[in-house]
GUTORVO-751128 format. One record per residue: y, z, x of N, C-alpha, C, O, CB in turn; residue in three letters. Coordinates in steps of 0.001 Angstrom, whole numbers, plus 500000, padded with zeros to 6 digits. Glycine has a CB too. Example, Ala and Ser with C-alpha at 12.3 -4.5 7.8 and 13.67 -1.06 7.14 Angstrom:
BEGIN
494310507800513190495500507800512300496700507800513200496681508465514236495527509046511308ALA/497750507080512850498940507140513670500030507870512900501138508039513409499402505725514084SER/
END
This chain:
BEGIN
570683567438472834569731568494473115568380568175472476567398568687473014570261569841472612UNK/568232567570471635567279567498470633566203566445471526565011566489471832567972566903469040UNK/567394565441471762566395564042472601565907564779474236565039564302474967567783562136473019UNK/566605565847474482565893566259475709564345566993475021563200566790475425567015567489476711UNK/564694567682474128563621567982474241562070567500473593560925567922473754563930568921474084UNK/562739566285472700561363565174472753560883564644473803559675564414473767561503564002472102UNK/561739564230475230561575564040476143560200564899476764559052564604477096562750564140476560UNK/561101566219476704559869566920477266558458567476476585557520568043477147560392567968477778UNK/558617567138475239557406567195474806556566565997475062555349566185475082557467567483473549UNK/556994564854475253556486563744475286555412563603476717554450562836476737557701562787475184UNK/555828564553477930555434564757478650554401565624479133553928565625480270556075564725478874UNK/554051566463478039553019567827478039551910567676477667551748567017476640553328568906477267UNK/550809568202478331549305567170478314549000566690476599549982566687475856547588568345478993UNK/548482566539476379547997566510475126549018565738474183548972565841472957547717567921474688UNK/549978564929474887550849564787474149551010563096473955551018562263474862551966565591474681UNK/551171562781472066550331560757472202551599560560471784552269561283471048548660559819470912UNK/551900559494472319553244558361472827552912557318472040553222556198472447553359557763474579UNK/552120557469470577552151556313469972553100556757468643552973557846468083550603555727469698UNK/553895555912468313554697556107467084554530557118465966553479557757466026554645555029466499UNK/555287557379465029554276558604464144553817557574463134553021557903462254555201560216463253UNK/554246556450463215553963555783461922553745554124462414554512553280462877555361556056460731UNK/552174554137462028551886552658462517551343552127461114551427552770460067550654552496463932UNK/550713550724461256550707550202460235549211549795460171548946549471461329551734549234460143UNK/548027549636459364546974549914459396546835548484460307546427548756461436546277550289458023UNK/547085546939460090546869546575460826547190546716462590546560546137463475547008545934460240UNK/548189547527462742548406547772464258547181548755464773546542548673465822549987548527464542UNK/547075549589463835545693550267464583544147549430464911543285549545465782545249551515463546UNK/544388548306463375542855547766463706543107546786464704542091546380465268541973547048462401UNK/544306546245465114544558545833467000543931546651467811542879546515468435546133545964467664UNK/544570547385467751544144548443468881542667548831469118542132548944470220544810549748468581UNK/541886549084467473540647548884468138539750548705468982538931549234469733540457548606468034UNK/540433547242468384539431546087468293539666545557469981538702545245470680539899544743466861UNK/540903545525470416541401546136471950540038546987473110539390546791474139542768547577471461UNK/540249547932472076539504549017472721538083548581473190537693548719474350539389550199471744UNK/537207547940471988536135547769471829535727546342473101534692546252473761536005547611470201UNK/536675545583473111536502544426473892536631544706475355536056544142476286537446543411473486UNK/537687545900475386537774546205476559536677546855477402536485546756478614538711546820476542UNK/535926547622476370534523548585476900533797546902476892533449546875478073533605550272475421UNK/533576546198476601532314544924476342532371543944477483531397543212477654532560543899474816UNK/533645543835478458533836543142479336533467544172480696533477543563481765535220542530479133UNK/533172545529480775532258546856481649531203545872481924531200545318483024531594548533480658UNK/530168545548480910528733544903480735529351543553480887528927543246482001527778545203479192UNK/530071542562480491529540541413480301530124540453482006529567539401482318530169540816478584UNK/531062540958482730531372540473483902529922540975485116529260540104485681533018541136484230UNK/529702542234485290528683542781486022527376541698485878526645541308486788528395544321485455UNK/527317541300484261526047540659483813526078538807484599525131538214485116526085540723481751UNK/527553538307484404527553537086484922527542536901486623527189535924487285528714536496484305UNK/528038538154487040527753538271488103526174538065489226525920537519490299528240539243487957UNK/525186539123487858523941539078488259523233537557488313522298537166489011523262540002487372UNK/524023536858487326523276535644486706523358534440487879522557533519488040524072535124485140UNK/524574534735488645525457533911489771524641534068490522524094533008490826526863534278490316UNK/524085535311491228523164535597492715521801535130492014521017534686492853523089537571493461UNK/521340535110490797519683535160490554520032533035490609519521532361491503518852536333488344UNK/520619532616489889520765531190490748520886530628492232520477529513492555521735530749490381UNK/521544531602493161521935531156494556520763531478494453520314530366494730523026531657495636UNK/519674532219494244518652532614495227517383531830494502516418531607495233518475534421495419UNK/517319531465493341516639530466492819516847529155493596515942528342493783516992530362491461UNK/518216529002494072518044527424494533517414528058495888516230527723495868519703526218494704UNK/517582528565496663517667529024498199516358528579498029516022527496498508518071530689498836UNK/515279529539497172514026529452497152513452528183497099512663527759497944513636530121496271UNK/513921527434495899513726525712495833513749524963496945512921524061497073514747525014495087UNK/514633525199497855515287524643499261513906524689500426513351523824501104516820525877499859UNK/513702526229500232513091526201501116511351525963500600510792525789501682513553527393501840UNK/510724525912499965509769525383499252509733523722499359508758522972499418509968525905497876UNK/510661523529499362510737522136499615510520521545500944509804520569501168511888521755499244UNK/511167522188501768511473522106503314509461522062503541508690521155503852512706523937504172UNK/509262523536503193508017523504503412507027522526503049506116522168503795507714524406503042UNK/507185522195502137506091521009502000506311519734502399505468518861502605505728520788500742UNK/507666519663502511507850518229503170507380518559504650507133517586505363509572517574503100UNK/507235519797505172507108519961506600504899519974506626504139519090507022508238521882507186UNK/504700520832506254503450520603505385502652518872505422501655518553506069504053520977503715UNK/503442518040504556503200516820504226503680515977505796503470514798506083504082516455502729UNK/503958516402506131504212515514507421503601516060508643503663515343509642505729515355507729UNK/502983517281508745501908517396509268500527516765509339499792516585510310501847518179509038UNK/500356516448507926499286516133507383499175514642507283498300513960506749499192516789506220UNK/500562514199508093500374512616507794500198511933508668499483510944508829501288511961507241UNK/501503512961509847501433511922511177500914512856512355500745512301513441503112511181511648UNK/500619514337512245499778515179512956498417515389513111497671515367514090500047516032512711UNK/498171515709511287496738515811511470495921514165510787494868513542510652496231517415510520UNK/496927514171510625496181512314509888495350512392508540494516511524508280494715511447511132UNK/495507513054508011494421513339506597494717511594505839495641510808505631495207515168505149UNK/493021511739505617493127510388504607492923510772503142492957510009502177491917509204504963UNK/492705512094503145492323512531501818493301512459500330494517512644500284492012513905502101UNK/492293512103499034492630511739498419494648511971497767495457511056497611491508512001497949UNK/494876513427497544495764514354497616496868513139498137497446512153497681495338515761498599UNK/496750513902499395498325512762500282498490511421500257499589510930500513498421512732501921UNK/497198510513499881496928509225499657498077508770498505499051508033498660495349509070499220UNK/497622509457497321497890509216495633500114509737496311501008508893496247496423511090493913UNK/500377511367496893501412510894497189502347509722497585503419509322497132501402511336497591UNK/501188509146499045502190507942499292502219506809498698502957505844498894502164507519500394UNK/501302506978497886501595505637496477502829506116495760503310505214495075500141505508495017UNK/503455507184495705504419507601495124506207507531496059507299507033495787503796509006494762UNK/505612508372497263506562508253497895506471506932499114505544506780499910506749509607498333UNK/507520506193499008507212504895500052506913505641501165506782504439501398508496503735500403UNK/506618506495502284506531506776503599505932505886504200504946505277503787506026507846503878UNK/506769505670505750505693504626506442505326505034507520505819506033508043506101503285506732UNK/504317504274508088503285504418508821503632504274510484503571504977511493502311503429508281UNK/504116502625510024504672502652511470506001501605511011506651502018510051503395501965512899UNK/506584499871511822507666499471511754507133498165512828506700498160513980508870500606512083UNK/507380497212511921506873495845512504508411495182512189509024495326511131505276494998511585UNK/508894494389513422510192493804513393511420494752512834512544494392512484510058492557512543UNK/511022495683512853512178496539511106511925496487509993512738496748509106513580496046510624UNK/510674496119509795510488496667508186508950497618508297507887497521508910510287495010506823UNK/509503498443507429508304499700507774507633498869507027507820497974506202508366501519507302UNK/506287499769507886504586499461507241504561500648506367505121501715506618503031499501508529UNK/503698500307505066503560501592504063502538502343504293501524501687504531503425501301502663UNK/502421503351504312501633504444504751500389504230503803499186504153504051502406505934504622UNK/500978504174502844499127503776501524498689502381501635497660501927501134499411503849499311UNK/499636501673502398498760500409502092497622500376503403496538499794503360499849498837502032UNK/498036500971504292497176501380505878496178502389505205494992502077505317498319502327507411UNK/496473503586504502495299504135503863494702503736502968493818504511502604495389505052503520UNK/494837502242502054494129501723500947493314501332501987492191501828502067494734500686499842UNK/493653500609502712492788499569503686491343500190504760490223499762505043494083498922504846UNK/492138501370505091491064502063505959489967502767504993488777502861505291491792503234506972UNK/490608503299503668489515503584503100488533503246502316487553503986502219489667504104502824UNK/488621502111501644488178500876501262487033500296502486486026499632502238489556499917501059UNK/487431500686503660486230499868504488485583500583504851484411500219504948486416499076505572UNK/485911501968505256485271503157505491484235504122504238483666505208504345486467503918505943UNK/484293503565503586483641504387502342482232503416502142481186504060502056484833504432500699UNK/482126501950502063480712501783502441479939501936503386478733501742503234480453500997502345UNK/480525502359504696479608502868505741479342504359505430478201504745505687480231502678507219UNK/480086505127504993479763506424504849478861506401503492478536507430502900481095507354504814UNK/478530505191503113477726505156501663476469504734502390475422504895501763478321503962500273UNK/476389504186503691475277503947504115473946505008504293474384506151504162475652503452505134UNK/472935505020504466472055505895504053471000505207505907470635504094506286471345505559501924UNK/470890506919506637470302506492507766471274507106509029471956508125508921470160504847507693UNK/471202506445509978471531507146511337472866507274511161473478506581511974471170506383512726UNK/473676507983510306475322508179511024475590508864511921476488508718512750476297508669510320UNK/474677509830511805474887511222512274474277510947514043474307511807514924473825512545511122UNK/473849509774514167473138509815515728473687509539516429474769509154515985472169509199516133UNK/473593509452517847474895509228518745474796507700519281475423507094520151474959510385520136UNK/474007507421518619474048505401519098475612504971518009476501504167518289471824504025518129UNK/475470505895516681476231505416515639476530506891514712476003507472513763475348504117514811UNK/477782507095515676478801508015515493479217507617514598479409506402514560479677508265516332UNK/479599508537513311480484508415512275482280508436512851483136507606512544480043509715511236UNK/482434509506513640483690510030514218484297508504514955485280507948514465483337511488515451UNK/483667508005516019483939507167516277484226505766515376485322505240515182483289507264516992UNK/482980505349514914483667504195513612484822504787512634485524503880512186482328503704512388UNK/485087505723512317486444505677511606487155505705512398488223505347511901486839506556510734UNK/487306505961513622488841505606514825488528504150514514489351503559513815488796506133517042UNK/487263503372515010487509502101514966488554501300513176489378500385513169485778501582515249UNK/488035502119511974488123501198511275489867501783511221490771501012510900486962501065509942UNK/490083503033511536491316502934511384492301502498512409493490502812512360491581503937511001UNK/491769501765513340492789501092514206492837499944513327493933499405513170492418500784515837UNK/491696499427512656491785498317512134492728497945510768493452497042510349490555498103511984UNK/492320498995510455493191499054509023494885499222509287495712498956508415492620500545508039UNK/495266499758510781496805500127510492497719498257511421498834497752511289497300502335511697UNK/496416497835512298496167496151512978496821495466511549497881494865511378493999495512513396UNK/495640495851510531495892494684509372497489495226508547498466494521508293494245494687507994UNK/497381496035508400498813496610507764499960496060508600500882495396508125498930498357507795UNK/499894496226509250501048495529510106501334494000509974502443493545509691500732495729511575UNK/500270493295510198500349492098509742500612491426508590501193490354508420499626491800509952UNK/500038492303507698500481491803506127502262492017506390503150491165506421499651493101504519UNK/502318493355506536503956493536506683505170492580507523506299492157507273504059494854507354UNK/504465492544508346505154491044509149505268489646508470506169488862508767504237490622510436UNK/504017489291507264503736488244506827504793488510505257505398487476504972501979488032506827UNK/505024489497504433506016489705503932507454489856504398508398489642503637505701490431503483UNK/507616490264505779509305490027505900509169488498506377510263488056506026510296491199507236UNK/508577487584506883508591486590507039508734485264505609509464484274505647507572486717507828UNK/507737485694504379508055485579503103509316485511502553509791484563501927507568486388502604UNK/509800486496502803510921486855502339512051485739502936512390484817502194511122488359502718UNK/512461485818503911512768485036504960512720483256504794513530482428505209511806485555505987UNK/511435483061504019511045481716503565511439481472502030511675480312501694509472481536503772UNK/511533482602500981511514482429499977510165482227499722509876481163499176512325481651499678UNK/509279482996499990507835482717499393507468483849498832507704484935499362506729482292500370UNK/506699483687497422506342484722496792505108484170496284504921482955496216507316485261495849UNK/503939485363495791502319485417495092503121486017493649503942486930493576500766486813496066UNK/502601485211492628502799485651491044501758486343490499500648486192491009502975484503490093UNK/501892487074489563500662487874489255499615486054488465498391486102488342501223489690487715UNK/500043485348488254498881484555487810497924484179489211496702484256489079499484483112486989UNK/498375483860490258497844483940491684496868485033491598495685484889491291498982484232492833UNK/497393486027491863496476487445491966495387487143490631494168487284490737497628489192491685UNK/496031486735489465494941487409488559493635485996488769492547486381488340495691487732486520UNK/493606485040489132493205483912489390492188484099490647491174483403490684494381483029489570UNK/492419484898491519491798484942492594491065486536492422490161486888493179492844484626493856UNK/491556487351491407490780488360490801489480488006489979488443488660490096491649489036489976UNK/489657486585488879488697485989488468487528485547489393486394485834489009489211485092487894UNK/487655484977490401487491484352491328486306485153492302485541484741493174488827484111491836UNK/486476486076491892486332487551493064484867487865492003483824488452492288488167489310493071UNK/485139487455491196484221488483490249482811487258489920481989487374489012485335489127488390UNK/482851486476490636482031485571490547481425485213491569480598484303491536482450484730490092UNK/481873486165493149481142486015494467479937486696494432479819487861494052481898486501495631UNK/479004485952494842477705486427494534476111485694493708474930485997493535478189487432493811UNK/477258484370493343476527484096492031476609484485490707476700483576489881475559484357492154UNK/476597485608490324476810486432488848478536486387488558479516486644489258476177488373489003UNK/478362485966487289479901486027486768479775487145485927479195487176484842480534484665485920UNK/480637488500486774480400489918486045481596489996484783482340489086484416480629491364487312UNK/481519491224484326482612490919482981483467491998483883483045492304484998482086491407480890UNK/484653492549483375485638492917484395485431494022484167486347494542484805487015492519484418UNK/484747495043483594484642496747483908483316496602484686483152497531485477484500497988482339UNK/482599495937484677481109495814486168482039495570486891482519496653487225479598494441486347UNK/482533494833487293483236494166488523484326495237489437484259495436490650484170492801487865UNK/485411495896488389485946497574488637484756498699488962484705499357490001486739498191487087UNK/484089498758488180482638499647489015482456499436490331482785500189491248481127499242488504UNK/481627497815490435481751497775491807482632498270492990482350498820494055481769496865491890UNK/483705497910492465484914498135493709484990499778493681485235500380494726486753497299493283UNK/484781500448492502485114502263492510484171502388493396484337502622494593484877503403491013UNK/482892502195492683481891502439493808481776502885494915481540504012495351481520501766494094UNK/482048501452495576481268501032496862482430500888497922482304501192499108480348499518496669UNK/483789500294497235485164500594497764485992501368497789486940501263498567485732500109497575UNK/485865502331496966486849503290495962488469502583495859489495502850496485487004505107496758UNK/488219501705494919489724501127494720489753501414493179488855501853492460490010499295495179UNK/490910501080492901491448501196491508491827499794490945492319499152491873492725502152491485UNK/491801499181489985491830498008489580493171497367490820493089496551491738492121498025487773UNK/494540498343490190495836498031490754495216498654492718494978497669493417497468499205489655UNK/495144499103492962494579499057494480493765497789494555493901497687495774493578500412494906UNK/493096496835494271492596495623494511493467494440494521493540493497495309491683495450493681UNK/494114494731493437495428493352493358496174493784494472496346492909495322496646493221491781UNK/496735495046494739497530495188495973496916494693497071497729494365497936497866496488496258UNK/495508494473497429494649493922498255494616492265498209494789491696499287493366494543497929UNK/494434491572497194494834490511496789496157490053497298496124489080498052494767490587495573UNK/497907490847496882498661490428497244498656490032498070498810488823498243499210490769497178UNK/498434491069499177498543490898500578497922490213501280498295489852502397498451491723501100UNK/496744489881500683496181488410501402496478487126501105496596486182501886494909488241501296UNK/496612487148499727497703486108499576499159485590500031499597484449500176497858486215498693UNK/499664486690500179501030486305501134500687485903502429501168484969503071502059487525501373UNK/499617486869502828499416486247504058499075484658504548499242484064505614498525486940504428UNK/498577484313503377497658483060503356499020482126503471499375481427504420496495482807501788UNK/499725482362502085500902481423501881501888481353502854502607480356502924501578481712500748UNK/502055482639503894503029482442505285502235481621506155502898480882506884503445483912506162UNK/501137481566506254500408481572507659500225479400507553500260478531508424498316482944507591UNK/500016479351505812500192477704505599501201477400505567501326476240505960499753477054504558UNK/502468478049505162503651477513505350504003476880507025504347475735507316504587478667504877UNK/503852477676507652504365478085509196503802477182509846504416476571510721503992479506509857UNK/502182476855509462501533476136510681500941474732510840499807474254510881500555476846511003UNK/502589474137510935502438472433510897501768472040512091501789470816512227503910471559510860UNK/501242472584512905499741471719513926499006472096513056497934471732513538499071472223515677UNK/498737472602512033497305472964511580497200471642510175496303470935509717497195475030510957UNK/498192471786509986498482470951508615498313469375509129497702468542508460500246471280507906UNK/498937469086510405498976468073511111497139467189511325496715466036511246499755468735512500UNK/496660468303511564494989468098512196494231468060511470493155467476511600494348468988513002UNK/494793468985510040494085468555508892494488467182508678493709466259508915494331469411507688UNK/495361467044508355495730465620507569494859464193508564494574463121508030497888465398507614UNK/494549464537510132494161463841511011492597464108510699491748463217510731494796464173512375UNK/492451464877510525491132464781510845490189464410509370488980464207509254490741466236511593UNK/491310464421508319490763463935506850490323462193507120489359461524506749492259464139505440UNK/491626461858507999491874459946507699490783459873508523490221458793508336493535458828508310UNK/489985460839509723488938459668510454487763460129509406487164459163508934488460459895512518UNK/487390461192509026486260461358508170486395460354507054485333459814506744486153462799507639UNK/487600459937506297487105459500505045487151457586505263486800456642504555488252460258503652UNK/487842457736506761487369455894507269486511456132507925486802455697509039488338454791508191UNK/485299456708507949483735456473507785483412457324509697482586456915510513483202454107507477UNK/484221458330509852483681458734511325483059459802511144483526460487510234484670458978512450UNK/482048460274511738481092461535511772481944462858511932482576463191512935479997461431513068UNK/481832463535510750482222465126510663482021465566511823483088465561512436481456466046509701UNK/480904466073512638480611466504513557481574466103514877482405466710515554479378466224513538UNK/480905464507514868482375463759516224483885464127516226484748464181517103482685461944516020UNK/483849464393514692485525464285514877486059466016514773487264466208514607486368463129513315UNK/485554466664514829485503468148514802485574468356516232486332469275516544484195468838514081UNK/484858467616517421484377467845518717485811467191519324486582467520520225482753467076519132UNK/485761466252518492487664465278519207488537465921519180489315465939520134488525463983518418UNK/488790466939517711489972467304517532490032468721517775491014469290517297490411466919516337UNK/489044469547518532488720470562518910488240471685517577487961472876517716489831470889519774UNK/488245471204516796487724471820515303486354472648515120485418472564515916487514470585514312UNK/486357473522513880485222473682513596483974473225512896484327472994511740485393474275513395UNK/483086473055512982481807472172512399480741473348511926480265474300512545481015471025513748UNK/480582472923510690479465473987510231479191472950509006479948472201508388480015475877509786UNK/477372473296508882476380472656508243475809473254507340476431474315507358475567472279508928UNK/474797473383506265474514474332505464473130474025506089472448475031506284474900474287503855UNK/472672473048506381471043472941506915470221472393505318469362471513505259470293474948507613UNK/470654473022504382469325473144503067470362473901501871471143474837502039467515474526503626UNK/470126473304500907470372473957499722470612475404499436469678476177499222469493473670499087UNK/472069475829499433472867477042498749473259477376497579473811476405497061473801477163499116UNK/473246478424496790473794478555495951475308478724495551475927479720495925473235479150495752UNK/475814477883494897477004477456494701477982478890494993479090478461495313477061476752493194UNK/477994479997495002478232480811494711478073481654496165478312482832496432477622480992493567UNK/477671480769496819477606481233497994479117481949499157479845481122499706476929480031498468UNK/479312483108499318480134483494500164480947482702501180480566482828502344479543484228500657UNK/481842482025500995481894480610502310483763479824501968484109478654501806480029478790501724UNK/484358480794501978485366480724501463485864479659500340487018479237500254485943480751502382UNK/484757479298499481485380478189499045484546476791499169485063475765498725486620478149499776UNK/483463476759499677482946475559500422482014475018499107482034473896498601482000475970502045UNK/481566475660498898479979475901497864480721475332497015480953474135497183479139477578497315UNK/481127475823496208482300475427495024482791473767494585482483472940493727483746476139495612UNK/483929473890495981484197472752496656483723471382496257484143470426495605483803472970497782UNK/482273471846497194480766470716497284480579470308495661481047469226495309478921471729497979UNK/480213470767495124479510471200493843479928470289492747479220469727491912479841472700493441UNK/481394470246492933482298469430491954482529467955492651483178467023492178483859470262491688UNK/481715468002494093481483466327494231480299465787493819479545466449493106481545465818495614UNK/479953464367494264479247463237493994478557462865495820479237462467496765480481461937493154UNK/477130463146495823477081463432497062477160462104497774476764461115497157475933464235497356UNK/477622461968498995478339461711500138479512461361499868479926460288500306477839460859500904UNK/480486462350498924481636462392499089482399463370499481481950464516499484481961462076498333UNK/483692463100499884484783464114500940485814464544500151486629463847499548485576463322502301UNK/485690466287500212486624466220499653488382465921500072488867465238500973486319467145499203UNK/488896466581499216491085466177500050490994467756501071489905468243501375493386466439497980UNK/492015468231501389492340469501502065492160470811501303492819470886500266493701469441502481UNK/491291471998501660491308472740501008491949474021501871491424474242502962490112472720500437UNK/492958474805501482492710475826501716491568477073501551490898477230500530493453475911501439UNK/491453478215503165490312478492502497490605479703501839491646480320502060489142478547503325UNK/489311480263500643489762481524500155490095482793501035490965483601500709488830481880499315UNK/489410482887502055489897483966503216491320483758503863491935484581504542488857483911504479UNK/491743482396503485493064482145504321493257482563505396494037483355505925494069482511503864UNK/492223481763505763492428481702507447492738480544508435492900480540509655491273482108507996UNK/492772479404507345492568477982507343491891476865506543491200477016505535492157477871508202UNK/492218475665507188491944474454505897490381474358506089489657474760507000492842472610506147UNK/490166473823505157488461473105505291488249471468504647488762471090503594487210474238504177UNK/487638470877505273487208469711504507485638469358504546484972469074505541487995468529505030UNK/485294469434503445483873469543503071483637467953502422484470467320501774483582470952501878UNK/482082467456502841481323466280502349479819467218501852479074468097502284481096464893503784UNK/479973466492500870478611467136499718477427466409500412477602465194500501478704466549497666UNK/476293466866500911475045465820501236474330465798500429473647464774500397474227465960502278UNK/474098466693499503473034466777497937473235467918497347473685468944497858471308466757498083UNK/472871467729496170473462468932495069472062469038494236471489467983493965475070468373493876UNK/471483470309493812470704470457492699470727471696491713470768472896491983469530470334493164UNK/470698471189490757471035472698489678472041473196490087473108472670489771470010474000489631UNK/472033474193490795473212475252490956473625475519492405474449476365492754472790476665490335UNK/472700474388493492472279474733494870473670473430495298474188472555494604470154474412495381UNK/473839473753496403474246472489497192474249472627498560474281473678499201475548472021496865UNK/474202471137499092473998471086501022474914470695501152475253470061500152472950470223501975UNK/475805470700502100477043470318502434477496470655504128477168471644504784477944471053501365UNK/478187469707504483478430469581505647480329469543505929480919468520505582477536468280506021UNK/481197470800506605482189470798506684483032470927507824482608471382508886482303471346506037UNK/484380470493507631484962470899509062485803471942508760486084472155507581485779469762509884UNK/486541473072510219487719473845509708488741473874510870488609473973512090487304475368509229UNK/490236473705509716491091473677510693491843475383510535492325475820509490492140472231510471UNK/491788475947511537492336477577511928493346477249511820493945476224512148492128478416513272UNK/493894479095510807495796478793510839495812479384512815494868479594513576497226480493509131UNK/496667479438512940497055480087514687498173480254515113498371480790516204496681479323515833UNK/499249479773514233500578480392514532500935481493513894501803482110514512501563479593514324UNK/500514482119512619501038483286512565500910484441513517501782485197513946500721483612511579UNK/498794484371513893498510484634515028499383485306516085499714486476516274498159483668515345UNK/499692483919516836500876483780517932501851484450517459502037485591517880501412482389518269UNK/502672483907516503503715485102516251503473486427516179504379487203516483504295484986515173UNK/502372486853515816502208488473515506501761488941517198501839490100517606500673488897514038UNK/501377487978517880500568488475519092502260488495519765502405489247520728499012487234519917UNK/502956488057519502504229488082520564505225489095519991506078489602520718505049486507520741UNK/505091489469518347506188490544517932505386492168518958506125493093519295506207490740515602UNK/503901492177519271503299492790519709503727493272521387504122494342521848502249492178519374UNK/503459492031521963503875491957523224505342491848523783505595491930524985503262491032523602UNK/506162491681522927507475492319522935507911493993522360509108494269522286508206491334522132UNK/507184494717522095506951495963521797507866495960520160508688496861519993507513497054523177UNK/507724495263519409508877495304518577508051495879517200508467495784516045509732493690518443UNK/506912496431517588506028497366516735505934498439517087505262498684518089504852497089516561UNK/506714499653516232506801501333516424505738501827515639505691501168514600508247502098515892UNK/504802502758515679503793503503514896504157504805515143504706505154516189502321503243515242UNK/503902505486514305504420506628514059503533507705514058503732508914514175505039506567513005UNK/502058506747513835500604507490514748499833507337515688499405506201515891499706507607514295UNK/499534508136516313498555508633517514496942507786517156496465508395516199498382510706517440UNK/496324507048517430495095506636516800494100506987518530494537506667519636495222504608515997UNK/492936507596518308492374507850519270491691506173520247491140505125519912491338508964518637UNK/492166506807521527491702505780522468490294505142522374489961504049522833491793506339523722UNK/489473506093521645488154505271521449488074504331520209487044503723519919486961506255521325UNK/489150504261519548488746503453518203488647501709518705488408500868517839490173503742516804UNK/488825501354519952488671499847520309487580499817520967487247498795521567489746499175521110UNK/486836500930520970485677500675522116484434500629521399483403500884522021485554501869523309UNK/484365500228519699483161500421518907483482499317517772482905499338516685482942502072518332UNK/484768498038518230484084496832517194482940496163516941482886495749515783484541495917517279UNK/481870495875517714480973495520517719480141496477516586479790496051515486480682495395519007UNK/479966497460516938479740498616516953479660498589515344478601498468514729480738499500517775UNK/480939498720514747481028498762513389480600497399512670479769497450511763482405499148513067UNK/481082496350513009480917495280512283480031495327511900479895495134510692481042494308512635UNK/478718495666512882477213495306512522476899496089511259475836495786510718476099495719513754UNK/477619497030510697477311498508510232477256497533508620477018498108507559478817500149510617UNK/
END
């Protein structure tokens, strides 16, 4: 009777089902129970919040991204910006331009190039603005030209490659020396960087990248072109067994050029002035490549004074890389990835003179 009726007290509101006699540590369990149990109310709700404010942090990242890559590719292959901004990007990001044989062309090295040639005409002072000599038009021209030459360098590096041919930075820095002494004046190397900010807007490393690439070009275009090497070597043995520069230039279908009168050593001429200078006059020199690398030269000194010299030379043209690039062309095996306006071929003349 007794246990019924604990039973039923046990059951009547107000009524606690905990022992009559606990032990102080069982209560500070229970607590401490209690307390953790209210602390996990707040602290699940809280990790929860923390979970969505990340999904939507990245979401945001995602699409910020999207956007500017969409943005940046407007601006590259839509609207064509050469401006500084997207330039300094694609020095960062490789993007290319267009795709010669399968190896992309780099998007900055087509914008080093176009802007570099385009910035001393717009430095020019006088008619841009007239319609004999459209500004709008010469930059289509120079930028057909500049994405022409990009391509070619790029062709002349997978071909490099291909050969095992490489430019060392002593090359570059050698023909950087070299550079700084066209003109006559041997500048010291922050005049010489002036110049180029100037009048080119290059950056020291934007010039050597300019350098490379003509240098590779040079070193594919001599590797490759054994008629040229051939005609040199032919046309050295009749000049230096006593036959007229001129005659034998006309035999071997060559070029002939004269100075007429005394130049300064320093004279613009790929190499010729120089050349001369370090002979003994009416002597010939061996094969030179020229500094434009475009081909050999062989130069005879006719008189030298002070710092001047006359000289009389022949040149043999590289012409197979040429050919090769004119046929990766005419086999369509060059993709561009820009639109260049139809008038930029109708104003070489046009610009050169500029």
């Amino acid at each position: 009777m007794s246990k019924l009726k604990d039973k039923i007290k046990d059951k009547l509101p107000g009524a606690s089902n905990e022992p009559e006699h606990k032990t102080e540590k069982e209560k500070l369990d229970e607590r401490r129970e209690e307390i953790l149990a209210q602390g996990r109310k707040f602290k699940y709700p809280m990790q929860f919040a923390k979970h969505r404010l990340v999904i939507a942090t990245i979401i945001v990242a995602l699409v910020a991204l999207v956007l500017a890559g969409l943005i940046g590719w407007l601006s590259l292959y839509k609207t064509q910006s050469t401006g500084d901004i997207l330039y300094r990007i694609t020095t960062i990001l490789p993007v290319p331009v267009a795709k010669v044989d399968g190896e992309n062309v780099r998007y900055s090295d087509y914008l080093m190039i176009y802007r570099s040639s385009i910035t001393p005409v717009k430095q020019q002072n006088g008619a841009l603005s007239t319609a004999e000599n459209d500004l709008g038009a010469l930059e289509n021209y120079y930028k057909r030209t500049a994405l022409t030459d990009a391509e070619d360098y790029t062709y002349a590096i997978k071909l490099a490659k291909q050969m095992d041919i490489t430019v060392t930075d002593e090359m570059i820095d050698k023909a950087f020396d070299e550079h700084r002494k066209i003109g006559g004046t041997e500048r010291s190397k922050e005049g010489f960087l002036k110049i180029l900010k100037d009048n080119f807007n290059l950056s020291e490393s934007e010039y050597r990248r300019m350098l490379y690439l003509s240098l590779i070009k040079t070193e594919v275009s001599r590797k490759i072109d054994n008629n040229a090497t051939k005609k040199a070597e032919e046309a050295l043995a009749k000049v230096k067994g006593g036959a007229d520069f001129k005659t034998t230039a006309d035999e071997l279908g060559l070029g002939y050029e004269e100075t007429g009168e005394l130049i300064d050593v320093m004279n613009i001429d790929g190499g010729r002035s120089t050349l001369a200078y370090n002979l003994t006059p009416g002597a010939i020199s061996d094969v030179l490549v020229s500094d434009n690398g475009d081909g050999y030269y062989i130069v005879k000194l006719v008189d030298k004074a002070d710092s001047k010299v006359n000289y009389v030379s022949i040149t043999v043209p590289f012409t197979e890389f040429e050919n090769r690039m004119k046929n990766v062309r005419e086999e369509n095996r060059i993709e561009e990835y820009i639109e260049l306006s139809d008038d930029s071929n109708n104003n070489g003349d046009q610009a050169k003179n500029q």
